[in-house]
N, CA and C of each residue as an Amber inpcrd file, in Angstrom:
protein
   480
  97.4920000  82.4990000 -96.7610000  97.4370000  81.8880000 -98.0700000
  98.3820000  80.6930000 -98.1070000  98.1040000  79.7960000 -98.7950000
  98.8770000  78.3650000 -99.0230000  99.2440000  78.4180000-100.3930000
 100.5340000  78.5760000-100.6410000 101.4070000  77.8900000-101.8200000
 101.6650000  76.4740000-102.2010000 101.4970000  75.6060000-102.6640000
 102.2170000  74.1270000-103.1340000 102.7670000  74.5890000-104.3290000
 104.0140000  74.3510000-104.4570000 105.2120000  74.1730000-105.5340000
 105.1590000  72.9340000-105.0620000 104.6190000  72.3420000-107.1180000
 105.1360000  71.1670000-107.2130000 106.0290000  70.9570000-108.3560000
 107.0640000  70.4280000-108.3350000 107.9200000  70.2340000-109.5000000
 107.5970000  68.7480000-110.3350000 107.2080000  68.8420000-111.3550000
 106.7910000  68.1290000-112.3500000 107.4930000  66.5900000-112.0740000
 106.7540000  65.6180000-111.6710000 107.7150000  63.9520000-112.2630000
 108.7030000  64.2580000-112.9510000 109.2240000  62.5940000-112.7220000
 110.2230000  62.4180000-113.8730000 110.2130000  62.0930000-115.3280000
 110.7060000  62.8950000-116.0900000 110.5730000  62.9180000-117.4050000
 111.4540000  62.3040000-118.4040000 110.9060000  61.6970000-119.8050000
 111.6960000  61.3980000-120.7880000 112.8200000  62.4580000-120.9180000
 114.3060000  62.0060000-121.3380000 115.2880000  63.1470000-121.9290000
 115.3910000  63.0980000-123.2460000 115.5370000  64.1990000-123.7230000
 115.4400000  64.2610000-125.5340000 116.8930000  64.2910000-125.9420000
 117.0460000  63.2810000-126.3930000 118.4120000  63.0130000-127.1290000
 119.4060000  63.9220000-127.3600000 118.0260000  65.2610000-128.2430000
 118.8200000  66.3340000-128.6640000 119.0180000  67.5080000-127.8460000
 118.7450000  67.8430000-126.6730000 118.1980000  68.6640000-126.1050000
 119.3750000  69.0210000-125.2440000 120.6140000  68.7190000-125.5680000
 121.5950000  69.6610000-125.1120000 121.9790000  70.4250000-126.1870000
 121.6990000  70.6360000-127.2780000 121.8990000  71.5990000-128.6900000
 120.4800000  72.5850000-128.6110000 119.6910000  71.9910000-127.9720000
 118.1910000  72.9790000-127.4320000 118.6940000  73.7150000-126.9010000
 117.4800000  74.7720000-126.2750000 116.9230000  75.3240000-125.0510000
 115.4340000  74.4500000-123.9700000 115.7270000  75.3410000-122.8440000
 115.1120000  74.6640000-122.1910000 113.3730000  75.7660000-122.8440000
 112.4190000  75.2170000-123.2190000 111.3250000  75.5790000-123.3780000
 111.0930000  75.6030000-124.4810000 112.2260000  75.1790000-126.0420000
 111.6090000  74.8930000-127.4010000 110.9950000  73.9950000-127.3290000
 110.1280000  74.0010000-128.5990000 109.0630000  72.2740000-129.0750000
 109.7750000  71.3750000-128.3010000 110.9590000  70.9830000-128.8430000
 110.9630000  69.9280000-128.1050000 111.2100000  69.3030000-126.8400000
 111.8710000  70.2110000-125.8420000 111.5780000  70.4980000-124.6310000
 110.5240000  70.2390000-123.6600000 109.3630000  70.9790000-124.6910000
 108.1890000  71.2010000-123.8160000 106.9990000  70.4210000-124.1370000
 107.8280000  69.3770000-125.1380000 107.2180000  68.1090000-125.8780000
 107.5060000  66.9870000-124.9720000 108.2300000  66.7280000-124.0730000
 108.6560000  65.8280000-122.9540000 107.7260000  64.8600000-122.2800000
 107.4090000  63.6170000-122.1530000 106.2520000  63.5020000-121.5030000
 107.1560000  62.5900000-120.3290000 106.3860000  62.6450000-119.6260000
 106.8440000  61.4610000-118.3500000 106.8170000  59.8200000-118.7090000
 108.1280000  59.3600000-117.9810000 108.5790000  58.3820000-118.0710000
 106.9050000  57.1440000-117.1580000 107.6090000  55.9940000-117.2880000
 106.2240000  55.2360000-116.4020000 106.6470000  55.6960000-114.8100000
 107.9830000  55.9290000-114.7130000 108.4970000  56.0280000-113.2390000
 107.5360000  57.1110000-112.6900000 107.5340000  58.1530000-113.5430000
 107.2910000  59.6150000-113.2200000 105.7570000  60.0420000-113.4820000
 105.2320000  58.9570000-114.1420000 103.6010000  58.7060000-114.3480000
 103.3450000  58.3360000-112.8600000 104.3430000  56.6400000-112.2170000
 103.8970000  56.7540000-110.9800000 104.1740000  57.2300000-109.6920000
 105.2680000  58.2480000-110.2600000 105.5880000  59.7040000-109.1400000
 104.2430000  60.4420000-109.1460000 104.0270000  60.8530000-110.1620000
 102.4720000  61.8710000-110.2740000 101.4330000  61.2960000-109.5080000
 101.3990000  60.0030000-109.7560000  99.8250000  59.6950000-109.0420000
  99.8860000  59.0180000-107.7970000 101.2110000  58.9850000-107.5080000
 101.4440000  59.0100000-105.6770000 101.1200000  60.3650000-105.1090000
 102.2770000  60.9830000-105.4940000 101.7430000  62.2970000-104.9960000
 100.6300000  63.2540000-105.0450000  99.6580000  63.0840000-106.2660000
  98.6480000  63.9540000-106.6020000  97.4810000  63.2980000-105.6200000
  97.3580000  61.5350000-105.3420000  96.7260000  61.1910000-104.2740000
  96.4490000  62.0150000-103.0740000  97.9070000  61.7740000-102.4730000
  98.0260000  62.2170000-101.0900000  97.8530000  63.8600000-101.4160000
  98.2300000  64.5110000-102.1240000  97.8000000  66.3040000-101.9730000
  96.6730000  66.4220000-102.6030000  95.7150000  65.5260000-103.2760000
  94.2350000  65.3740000-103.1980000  93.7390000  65.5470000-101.7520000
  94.0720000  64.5440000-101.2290000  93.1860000  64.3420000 -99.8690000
  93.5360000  65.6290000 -98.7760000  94.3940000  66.2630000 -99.2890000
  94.7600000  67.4530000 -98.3050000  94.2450000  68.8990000 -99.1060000
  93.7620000  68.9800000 -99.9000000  93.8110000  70.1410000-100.7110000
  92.0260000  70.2400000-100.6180000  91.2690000  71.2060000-100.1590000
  89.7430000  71.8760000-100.4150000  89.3050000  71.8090000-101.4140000
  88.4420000  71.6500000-101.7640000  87.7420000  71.5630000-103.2340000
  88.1690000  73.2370000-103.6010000  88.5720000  74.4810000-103.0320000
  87.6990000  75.7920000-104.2600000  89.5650000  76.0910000-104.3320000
  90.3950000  74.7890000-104.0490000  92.2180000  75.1680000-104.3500000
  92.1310000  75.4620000-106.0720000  93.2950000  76.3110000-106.7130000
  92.9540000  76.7220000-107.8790000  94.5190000  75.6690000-108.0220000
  94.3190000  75.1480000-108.9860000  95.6040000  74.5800000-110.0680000
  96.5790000  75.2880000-111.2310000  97.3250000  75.4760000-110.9390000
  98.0180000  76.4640000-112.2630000  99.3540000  75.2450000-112.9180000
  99.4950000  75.1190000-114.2870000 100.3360000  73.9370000-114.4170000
 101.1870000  74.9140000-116.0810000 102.5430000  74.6540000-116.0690000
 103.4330000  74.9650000-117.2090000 102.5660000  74.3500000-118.1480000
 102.8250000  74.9250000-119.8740000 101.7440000  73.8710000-120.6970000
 102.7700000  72.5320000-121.1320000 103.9790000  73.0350000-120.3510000
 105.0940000  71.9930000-120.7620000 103.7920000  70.2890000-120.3010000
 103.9190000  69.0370000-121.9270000 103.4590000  68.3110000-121.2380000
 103.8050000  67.1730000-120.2320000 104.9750000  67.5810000-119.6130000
 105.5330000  66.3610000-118.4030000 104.9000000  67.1340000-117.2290000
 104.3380000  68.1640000-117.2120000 103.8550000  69.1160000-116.2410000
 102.3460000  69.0090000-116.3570000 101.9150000  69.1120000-117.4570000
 100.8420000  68.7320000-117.2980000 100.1900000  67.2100000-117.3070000
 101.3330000  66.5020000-117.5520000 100.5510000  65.0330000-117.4080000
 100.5500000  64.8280000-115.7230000 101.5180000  65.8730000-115.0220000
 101.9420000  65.5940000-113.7230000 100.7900000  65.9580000-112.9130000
 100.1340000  67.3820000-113.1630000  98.7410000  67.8360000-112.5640000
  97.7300000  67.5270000-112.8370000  97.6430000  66.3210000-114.3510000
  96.3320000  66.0220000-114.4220000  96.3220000  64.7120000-113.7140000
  97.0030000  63.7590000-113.2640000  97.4980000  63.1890000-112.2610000
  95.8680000  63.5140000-110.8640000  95.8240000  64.9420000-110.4500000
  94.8180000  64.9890000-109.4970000  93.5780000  64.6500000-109.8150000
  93.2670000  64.7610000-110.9460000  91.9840000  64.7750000-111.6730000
  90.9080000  65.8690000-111.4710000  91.6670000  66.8760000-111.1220000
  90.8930000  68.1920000-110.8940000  90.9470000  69.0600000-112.1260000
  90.2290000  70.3020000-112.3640000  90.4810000  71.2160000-113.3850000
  91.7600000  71.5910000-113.1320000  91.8060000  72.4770000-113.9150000
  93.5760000  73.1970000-113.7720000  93.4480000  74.3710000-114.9220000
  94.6530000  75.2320000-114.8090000  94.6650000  76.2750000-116.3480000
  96.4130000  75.9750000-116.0780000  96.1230000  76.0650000-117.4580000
  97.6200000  76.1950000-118.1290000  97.9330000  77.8180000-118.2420000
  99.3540000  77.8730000-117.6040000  99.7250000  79.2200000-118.2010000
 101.5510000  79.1900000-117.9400000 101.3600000  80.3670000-119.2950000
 102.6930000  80.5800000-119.8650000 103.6520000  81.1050000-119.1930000
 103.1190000  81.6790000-118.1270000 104.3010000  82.5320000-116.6890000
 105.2780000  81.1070000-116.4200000 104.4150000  79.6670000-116.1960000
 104.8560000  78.6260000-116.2850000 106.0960000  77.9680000-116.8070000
 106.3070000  78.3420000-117.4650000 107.2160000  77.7260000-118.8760000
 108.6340000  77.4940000-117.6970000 109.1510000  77.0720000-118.2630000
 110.6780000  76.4620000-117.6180000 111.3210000  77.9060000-118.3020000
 111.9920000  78.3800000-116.8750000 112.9890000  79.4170000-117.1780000
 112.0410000  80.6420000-117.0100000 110.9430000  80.5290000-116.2600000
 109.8080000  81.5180000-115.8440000 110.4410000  82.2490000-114.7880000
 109.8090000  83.6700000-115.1340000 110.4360000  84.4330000-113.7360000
 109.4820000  84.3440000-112.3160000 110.4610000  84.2170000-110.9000000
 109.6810000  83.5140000-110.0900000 108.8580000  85.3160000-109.5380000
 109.0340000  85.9460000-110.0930000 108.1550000  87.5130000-109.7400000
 106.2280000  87.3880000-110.0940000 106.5140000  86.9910000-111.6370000
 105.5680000  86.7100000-112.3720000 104.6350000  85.6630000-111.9990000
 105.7160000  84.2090000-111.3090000 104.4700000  83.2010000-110.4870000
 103.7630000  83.6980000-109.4710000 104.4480000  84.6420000-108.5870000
 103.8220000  84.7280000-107.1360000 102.7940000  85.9660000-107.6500000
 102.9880000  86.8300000-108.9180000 102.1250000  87.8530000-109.0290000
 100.5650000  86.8700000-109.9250000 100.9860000  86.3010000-110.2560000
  99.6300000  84.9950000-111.3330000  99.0080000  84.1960000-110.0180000
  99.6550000  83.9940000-109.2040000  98.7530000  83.2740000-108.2110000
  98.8110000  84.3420000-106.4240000  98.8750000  85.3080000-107.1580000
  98.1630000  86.1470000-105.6820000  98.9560000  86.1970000-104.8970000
 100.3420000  86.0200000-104.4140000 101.0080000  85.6530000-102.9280000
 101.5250000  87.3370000-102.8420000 101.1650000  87.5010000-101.0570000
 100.4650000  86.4940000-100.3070000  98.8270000  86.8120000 -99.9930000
  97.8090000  87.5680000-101.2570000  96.8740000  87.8140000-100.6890000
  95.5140000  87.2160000-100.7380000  95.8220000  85.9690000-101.8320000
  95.3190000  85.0510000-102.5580000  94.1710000  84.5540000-101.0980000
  92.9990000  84.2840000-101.8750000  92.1840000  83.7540000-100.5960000
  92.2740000  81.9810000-100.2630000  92.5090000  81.6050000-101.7060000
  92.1630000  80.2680000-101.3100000  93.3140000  79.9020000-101.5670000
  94.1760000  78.2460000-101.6850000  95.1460000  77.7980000-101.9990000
  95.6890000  77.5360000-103.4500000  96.7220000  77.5380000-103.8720000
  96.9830000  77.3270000-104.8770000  98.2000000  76.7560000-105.4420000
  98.3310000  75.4610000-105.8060000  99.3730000  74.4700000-106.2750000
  99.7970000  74.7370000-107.7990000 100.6720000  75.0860000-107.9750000
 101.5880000  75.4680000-108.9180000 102.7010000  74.0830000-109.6590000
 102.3250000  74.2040000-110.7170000 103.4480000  72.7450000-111.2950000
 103.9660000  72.7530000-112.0280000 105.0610000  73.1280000-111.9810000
 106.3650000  73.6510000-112.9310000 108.0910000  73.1790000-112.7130000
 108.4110000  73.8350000-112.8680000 110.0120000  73.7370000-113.1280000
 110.6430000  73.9440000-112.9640000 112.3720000  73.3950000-112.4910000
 113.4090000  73.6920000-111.9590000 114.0250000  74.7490000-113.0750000
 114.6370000  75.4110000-112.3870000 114.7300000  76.4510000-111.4210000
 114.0980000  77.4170000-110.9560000 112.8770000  77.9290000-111.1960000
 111.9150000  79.0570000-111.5270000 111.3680000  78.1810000-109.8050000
 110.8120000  77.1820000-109.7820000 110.4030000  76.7900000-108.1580000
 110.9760000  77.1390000-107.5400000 112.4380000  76.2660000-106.9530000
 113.1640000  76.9250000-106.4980000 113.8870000  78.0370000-106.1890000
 113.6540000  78.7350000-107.2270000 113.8770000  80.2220000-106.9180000
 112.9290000  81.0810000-106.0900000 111.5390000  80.5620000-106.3910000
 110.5700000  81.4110000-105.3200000 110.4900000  80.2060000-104.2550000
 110.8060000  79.2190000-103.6310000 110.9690000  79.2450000-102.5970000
 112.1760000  80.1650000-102.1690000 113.3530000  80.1970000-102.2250000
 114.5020000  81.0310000-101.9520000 114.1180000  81.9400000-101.7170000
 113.3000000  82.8350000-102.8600000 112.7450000  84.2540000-102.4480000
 111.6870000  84.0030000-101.2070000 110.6210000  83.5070000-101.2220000
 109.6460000  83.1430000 -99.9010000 110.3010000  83.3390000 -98.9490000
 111.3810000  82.0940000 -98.3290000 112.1230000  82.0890000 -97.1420000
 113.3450000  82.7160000 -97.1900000 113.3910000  83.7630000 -98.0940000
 114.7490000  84.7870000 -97.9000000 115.9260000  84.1120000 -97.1270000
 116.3920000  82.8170000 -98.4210000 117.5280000  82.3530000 -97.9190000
 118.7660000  83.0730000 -99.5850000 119.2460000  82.8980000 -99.1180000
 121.1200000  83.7000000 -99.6370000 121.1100000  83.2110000-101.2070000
 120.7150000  81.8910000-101.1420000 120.9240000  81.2650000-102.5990000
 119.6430000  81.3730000-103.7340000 120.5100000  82.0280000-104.7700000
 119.4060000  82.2680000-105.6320000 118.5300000  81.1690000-105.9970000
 118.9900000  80.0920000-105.5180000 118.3750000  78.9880000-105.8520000
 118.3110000  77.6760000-105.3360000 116.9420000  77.2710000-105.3810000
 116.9670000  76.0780000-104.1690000 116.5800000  75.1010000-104.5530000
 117.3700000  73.5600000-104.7430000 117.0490000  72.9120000-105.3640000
 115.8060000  71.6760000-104.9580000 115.2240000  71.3630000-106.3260000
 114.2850000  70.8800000-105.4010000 113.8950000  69.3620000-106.5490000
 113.8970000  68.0490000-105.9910000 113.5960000  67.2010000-106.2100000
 112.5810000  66.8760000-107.6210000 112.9610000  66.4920000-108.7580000
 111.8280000  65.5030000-109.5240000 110.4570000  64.6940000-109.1770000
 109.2260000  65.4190000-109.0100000 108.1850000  65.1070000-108.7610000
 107.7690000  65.2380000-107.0780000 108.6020000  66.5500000-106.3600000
 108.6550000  67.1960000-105.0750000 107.8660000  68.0570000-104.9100000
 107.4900000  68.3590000-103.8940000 106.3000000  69.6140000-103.6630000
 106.7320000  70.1880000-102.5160000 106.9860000  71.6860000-101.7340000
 106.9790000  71.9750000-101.0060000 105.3510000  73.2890000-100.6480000
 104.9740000  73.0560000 -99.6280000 104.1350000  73.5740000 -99.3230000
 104.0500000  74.8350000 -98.2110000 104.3140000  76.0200000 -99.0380000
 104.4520000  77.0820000 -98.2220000 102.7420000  77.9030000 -97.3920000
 103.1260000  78.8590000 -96.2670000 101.8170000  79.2910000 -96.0200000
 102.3670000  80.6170000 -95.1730000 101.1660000  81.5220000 -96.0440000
 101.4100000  82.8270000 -95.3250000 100.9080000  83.1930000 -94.2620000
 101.0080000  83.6420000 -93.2900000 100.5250000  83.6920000 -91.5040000
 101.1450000  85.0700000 -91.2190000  99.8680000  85.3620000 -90.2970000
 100.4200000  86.5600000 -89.5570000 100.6880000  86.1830000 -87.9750000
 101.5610000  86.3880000 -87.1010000 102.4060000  86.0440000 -85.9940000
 103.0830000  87.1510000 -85.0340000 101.8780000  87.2760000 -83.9730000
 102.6900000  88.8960000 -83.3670000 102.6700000  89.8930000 -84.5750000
 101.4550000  90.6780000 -85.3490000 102.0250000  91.4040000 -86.0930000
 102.6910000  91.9730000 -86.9160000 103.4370000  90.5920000 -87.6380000
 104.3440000  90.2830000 -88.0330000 104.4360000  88.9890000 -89.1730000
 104.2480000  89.2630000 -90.4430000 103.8500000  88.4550000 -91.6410000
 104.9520000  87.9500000 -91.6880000 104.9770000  85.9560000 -91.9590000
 105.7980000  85.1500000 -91.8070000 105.3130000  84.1700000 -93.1280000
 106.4260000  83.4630000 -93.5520000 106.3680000  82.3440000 -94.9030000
 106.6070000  81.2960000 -93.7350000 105.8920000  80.3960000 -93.7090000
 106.8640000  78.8230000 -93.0190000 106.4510000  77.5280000 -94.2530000
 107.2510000  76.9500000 -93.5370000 107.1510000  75.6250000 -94.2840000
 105.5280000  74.5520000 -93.7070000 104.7020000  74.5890000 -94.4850000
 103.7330000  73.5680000 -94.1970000 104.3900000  72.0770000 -94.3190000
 105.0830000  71.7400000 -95.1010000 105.4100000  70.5510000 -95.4450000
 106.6650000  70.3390000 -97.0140000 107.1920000  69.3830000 -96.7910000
 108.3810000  68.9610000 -97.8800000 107.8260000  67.5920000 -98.4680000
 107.3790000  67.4290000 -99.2770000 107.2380000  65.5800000 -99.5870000
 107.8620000  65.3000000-100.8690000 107.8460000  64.0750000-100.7230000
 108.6960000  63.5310000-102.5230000 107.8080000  62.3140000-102.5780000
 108.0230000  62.0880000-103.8130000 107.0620000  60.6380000-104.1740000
 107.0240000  59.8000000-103.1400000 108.1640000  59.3030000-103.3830000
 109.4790000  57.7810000-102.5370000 109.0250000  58.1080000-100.8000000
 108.8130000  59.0780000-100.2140000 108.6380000  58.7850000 -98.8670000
 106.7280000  58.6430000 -98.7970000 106.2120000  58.8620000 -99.4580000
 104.6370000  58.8360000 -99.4640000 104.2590000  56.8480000 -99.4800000
């Protein structure tokens, strides 16, 4: 099975939004900056041309997340496991890992990404940080008998 964690462009900051939380209205009212409009459609290009037509899309309904996945111009579903501050148990159980048949790109939010990569590659830190409009692309393999996570790939806008 193939994972893509992608973490959403770069986004407007809300003035008020250190007296917030991360996932009220206005939070999840955020839209992307022009920078982070053309973070999205660098990257949604190039993981277009790599991604099968029957890959499923799952995107936060946060809209800097979803302006980021509609970016591919593919369908997609919004869901609420999504939300910023999502538990990373709940993503990998919404998109199947690892028994999922086809691929599936995920577009959401720091820290909840990074945390299921951490969990994936059972590294020490609860949390792994991961770039503004970054994708890492995990894949499940069996190897000698022996079920393995590796890294398919790391990309960021700026090197594409």
């Amino acid at each position: 099975m193939d994972l893509i964690l992608w973490r959403h462009a770069e986004a407007v900051d809300h003035p008020d939004l250190e007296h917030g939380q991360p996932g009220d209205a206005r939070d999840l009212a955020r839209k992307l900056t022009p920078r982070g409009e053309k973070q999205a459609a660098r990257m949604a290009a190039w993981l277009d041309r790599q991604l099968p037509d029957g890959a499923r899309i799952f995107a936060s309904p946060a809209q800097r997340t979803e302006q980021t996945a509609l970016a591919m111009g593919r369908k997609l579903k919004l869901r609420d496991e999504l939300l910023p501050e999502g538990d990373p148990l709940a993503l990998l159980e919404l998109v199947q890992w690892p028994h999922g048949k086809s691929p599936v790109v995920v577009v959401g939010h720091q820290p909840t990404l990074g945390r299921v990569i951490a969990r994936l590659l059972h590294l020490n830190e609860e949390d792994c940080p991961m770039k503004k409009g970054a994708l890492w692309w995990l894949r499940q393999r069996e190897r000698h008998g022996t079920m393995q996570t590796v890294i398919v790939t790391v990309q960021t806008p700026e090197l594409l």
